[in-house]
N, C-alpha and C positions, 0 to 999 in steps of 0.2 A: 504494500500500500504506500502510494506517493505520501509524502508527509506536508501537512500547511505550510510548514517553513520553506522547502523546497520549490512549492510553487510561487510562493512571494517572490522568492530568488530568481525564479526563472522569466514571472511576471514582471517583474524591472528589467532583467539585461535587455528581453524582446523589444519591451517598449525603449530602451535607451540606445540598441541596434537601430530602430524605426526613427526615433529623432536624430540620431546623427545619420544616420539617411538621407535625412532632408534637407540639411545644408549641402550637399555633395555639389547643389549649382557653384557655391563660391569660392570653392577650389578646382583644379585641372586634373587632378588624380585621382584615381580610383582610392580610397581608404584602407586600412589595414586594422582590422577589427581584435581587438583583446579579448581574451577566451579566460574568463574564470573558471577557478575548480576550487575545490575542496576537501583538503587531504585530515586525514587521522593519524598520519606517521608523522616522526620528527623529522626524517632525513627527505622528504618530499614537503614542504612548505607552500600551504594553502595561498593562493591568486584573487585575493578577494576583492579585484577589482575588472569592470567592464567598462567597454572603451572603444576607442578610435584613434587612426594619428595618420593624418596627411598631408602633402604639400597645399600652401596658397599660391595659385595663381603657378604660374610658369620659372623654374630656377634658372636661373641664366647664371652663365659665368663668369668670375669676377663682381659677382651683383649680391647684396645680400637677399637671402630668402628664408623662405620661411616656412617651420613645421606648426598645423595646428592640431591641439591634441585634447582629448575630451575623456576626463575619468567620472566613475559613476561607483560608490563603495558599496556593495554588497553586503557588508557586513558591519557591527559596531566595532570600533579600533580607539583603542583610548593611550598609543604609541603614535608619534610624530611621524609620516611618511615623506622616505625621500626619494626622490627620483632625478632622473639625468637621462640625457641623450651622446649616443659616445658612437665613435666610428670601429668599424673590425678594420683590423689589416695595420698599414703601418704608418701612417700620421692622421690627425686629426683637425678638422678645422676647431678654430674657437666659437664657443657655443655660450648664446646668451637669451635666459640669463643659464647659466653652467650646473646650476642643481635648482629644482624644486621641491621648496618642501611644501604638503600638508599640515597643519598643526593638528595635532590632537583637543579634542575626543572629538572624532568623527562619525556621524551614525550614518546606520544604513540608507541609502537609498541619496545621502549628499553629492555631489555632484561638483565638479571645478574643470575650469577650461583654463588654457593660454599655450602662448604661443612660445616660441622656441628657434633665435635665427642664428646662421650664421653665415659663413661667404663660400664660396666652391673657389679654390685656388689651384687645385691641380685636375690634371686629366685622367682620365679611366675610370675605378669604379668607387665607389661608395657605398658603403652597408652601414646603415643609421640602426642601431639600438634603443630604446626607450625601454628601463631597467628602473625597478625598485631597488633598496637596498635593505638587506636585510639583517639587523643588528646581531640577530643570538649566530649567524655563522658570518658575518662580516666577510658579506658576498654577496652579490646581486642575482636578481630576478631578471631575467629578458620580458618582457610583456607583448610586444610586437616591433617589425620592424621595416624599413622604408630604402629602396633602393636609387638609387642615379648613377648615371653614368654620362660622361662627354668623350668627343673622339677627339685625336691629334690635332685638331683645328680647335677643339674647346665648344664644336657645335654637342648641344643635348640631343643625347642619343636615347634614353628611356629616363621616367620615373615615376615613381609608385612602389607598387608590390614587387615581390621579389617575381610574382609570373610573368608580369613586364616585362622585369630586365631579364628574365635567366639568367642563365650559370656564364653567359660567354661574353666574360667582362675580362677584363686586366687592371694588377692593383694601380693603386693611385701615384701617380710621379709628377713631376714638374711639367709645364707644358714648355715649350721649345726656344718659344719667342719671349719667355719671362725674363725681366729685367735682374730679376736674381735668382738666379740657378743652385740650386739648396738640395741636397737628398738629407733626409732625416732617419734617424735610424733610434725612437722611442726606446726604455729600457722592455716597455710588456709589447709583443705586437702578435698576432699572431702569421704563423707560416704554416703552410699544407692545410689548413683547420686545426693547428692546435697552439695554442699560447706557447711565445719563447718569453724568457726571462732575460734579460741581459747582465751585465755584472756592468756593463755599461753604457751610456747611452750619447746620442753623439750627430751632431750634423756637418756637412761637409758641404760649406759656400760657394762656388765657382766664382772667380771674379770676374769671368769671362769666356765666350763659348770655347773650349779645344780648335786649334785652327794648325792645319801643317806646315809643322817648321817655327810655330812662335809660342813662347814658353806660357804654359796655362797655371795659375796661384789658385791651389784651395787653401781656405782658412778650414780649421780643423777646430772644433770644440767637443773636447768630452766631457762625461760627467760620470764618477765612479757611485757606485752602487752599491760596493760590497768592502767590508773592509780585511785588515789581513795582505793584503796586496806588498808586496815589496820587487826590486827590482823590473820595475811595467820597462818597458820598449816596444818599438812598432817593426811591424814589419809589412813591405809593402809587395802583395805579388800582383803581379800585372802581366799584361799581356807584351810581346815583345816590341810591337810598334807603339810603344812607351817610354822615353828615356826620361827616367827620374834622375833628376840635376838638385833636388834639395831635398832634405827627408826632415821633420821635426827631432828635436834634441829628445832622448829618450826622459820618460818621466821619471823614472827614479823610486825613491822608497816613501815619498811623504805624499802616497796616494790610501785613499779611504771615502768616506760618508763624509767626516768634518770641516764645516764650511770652510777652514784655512785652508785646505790641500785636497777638493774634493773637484777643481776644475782645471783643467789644463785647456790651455792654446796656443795652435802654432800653424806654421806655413809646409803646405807639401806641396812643391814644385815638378812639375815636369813638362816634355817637349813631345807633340803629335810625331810622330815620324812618317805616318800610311794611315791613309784614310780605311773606314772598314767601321768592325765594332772594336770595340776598347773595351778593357777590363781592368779593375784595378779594386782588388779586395785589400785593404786597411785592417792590419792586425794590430791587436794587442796584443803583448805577451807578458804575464807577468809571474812570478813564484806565485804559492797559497799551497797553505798547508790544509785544503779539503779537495786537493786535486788526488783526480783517482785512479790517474795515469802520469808515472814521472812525479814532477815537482812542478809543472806549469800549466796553467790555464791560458785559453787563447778563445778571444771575441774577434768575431770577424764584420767586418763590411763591407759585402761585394757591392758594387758600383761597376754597372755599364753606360758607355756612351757609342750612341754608333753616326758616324760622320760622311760627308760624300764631298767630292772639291765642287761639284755645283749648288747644290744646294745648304752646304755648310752642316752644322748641328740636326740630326734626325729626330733623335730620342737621349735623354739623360734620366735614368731611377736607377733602380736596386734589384733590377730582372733584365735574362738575358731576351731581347724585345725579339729578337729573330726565330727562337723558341715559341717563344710566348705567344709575337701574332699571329705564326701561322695555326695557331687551333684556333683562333674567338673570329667572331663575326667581323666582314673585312669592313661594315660598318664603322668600325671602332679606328681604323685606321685614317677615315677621313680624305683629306687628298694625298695622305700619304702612302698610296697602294706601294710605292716599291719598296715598303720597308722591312719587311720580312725577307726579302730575298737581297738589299743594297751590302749584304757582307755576308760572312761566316763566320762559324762561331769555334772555327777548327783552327786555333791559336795557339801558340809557345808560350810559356809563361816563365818569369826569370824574378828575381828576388834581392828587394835592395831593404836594407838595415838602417836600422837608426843609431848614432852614438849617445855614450855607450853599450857597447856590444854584451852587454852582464854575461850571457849563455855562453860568448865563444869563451868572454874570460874567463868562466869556471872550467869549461871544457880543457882550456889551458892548466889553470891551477891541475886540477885531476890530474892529468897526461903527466905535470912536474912533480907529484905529488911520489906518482909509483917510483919515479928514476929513470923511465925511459930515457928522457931529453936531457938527461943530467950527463957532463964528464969530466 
């Protein structure tokens, strides 16, 4: 036997599905509708809220836009609710306002709307989260969620529901023509579908497009994560039509979390030599004593760029783009249909060091240590 309370519950979400139904004229998006439930275990945590969240109006790029979102509580709550809108993958835009709270005691059947904007600054895809949080395991709820995507020209290619866009997007990079060319590399982000953690997190500024033959400056900022760290140094592997001409001064032993020694910055130089794609993944290397191979831990950050002498700069992110475009819709490439085929990804790869060399110097000590080198 259905229970009274059951159907109260089920009689508001229908009628609050049907009202946000009816504004659907004054956005361009199809909606994405919140599904409450009701759990009796701890380890599954009850959804006691119904809802909606869609775009206003049409996102343009470089423009701010805007999510609207519509909750309805199904349940009495006498705990503060907070919520947030967050991107998957691997940067995010800024999101205003950046959390909402509900105040407590809220009863059933209250109800709160607003809005939620922020700006689209880079190209490819976008996965927007609208997330509770949840105090007793200090973790979030997903609630529902909203896709977009732009092609290499920054035109809008889908938005809405994820049936929209499907699966045949690529993650989010710099677009080509931007006046500051940045890959971002967050300490959480996820890869494959599963969260990384970083032990460090780090953007790398271009000051200027890669061009052959004329020397390219990235500013490098990182930011440590984890502490324990002692003797850090970089290590740069790249592709062979790469000639690195300056490397940053290795960081040394006063890296950690502590605001005095928790940020390093420096300059990595180098010279185009051949147009094609480019590689160039940015190591850290540093001692820790929870490494559980050897004595060193090692973050990486690949970085591809791929170039032509007519058309200059193709693509600059943190995926190899010639992989990548040939599986997604050639939509996505915009008027850049030859970019999947303007290089190969079947390169040599060579390896320049930063000073000091901590590793080789131990490698040394060791070697002097047995007597070999002694006479």
């Amino acid at each position: 036997m259905i229970s009274t309370k059951f159907l109260r519950l089920m009689t508001r979400t229908l009628l609050f599905v049907v009202l946000t139904g009816s504004i659907a004229g004054a956005v361009s998006s199809d909606p994405t509708i919140f599904e409450s439930f009701f759990s009796r275990y701890r380890f599954k945590p009850s959804q006691p809220f119904a809802g909606s969240m869609q775009f206003k109006g049409k996102p343009e790029f470089g423009k701010p836009a805007s999510i609207h979102i519509e909750l309805n509580a199904l349940a009495d709550l006498d705990t503060v609710q907070v919520f947030e809108l967050v991107t998957m993958g691997l940067r995010s835009p800024v999101f205003d306002p950046g959390e909402i709270r509900w105040e407590a005691p809220i009863d059933s059947g209250a109800t709160k709307s607003f809005d939620i904007k922020f700006t689209p600054e880079y190209v490819g895809g976008y996965e927007l989260l609208f997330s509770r949080y949840l105090p007793a395991s200090r973790d979030w709820q997903s609630l529902g969620r909203l896709m977009l995507a732009y092609d290499e020209d920054a035109n809008l290619v889908c938005y809405g529901t994820s049936a929209n866009c499907g699966a045949a997007v690529v993650p989010l990079h710099p677009i080509r023509t931007a006046d500051k060319l940045s890959v971002e590399f967050p300490q959480i982000e996820e890869r494959k579908g599963q969260p990384t953690n970083r032990d460090f997190s780090a953007s790398f500024d271009f000051l200027k497009p890669p061009v052959v033959g004329d020397t390219c400056r990235v500013v490098i900022n990182l930011e440590c994560q984890r502490n324990l760290y002692q003797e850090v140094q970089y290590v740069a592997e790249h592709s062979t039509n790469l000639r690195i001409i300056q490397m940053p001064e290795s960081w040394g032993n006063d890296v950690g979390v502590n605001p005095e020694y928790r940020f390093f910055s420096d300059t990595l130089s180098f010279v185009l030599v051949k147009d094609g794609l480019s590689y160039l993944n940015f190591q850290i290397v540093g001692k820790h004593p929870h490494a559980k191979r050897g004595n060193h831990l090692t973050t990486d950050f690949p970085i591809y760029f791929l170039t032509s002498a007519e058309e200059g700069l193709l693509y600059l992110g943190d995926f190899d783009p010639i992989k990548r475009f040939s599986t997604v819709n050639s939509t996505l490439l915009g008027s850049l249909t030859q970019l999947p085929t303007a290089g190969t990804n079947n390169y040599r790869i060579k390896y320049s060091l930063s000073k000091p060399d901590y590793r080789a110097a131990a490698d040394s000590a060791a070697v002097d240590s047995t007597g070999v080198n002694n006479k």
